[in-house]
C-alpha positions in Angstrom: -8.0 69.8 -57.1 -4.7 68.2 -57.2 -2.5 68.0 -53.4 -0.2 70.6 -53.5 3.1 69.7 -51.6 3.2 70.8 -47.7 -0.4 72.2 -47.6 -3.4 71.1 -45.4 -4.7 68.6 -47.5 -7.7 66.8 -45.3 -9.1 66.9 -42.3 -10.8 64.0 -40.0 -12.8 64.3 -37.2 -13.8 61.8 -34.7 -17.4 60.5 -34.4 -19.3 58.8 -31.5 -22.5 58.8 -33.3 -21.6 58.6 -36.9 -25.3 59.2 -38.5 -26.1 61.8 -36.1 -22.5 63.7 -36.5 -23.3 63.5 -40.5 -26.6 64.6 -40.3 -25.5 67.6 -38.1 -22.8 68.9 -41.0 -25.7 67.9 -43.4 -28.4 70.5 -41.6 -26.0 73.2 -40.6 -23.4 73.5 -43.5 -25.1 71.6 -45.9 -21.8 69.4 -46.4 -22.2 66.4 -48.6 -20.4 62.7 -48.0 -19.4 59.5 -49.1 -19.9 56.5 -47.0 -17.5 54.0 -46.9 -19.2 51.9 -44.5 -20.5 51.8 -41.1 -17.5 53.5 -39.6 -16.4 56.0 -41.9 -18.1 59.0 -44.3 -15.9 61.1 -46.7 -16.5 64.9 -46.7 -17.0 65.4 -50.5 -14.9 68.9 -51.5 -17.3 71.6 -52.2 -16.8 71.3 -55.7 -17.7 67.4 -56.2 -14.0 66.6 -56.9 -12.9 64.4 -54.4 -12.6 64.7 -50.8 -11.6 67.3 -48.1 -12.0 65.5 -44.9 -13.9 62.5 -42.8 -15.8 61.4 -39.9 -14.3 58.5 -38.4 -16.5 56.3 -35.8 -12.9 54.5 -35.2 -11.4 58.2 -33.7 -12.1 59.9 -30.8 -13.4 63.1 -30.8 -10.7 65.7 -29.8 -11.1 69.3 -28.1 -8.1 71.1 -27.0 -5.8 70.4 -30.4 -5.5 72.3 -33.0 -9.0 74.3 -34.2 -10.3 73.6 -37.4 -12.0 77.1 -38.7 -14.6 76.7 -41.4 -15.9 80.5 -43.1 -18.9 81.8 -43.3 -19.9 85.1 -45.1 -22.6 85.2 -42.3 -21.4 84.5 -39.1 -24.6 84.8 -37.1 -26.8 83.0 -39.8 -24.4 80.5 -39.0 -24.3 80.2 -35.1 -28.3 80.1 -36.1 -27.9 77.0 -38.1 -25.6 75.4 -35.8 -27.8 75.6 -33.2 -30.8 74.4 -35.1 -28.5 71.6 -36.1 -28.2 70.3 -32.7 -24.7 71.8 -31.9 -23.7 73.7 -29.0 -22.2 77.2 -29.3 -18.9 77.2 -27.0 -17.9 81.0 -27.5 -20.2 83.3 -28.7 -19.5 85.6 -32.2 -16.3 87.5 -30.8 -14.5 90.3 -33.2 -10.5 89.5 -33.8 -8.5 91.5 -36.3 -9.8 89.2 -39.3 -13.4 89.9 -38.5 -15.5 87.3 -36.5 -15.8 84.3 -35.0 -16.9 81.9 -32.9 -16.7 78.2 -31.6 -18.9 75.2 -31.0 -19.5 71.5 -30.5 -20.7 68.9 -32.5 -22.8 66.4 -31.5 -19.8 64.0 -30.6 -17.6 67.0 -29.1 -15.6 67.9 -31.4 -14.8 71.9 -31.1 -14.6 73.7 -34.1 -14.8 77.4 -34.9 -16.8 79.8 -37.6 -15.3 82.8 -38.6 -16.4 85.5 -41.0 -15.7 89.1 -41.9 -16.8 92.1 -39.3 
């Protein structure tokens, strides 16, 4: 996938614990990375061509900013999995005009959000 001009192109999140953040993603969205050393892991795009995001050991973990939103065509099979992951559900599965949702934490803070359709 080539960047397309003025689009979210990547996203990084912070990591205090950067083999326990990974394994998290790894358990509960089955993402797959590429380390780059101690400090930094490469969120490999779904389909194995390059990269959509990070986890950075160097960045503090945010809440508060802007919410990252991943999808999920099963909402509640995926508040399951988040918990089983070790993450911490922040807002329970809520219905908005688009559908679904809800929020949680990671293991090193960081907030994110699920949403799905209704």
């Amino acid at each position: 996938m080539s960047p397309i001009h003025h689009t979210l192109d990547y996203v990084e999140l912070g990591a205090t614990d950067l083999p326990a953040t990974k394994a998290f993603y790894e358990q509960a969205f089955g993402w797959q990375f590429t380390d780059y050393g101690p400090e930094y892991a490469g969120v490999r795009a779904p389909d194995g061509t390059g990269e959509v995001g990070g986890l950075s050991a160097m960045t503090q973990p945010s809440t508060g900013g802007p919410l990252v939103l991943l999808y999920s065509e099963d909402v509640d099979a995926s508040v399951a999995a988040v918990t089983t992951a070790g993450g911490r559900v922040l807002q329970e599965p809520y219905v908005f005009p688009g559908g679904r949702r809800f929020h949680f934490a990671d293991p090193s803070g960081n907030e994110l959000g699920v949403w799905g359709p209704a």
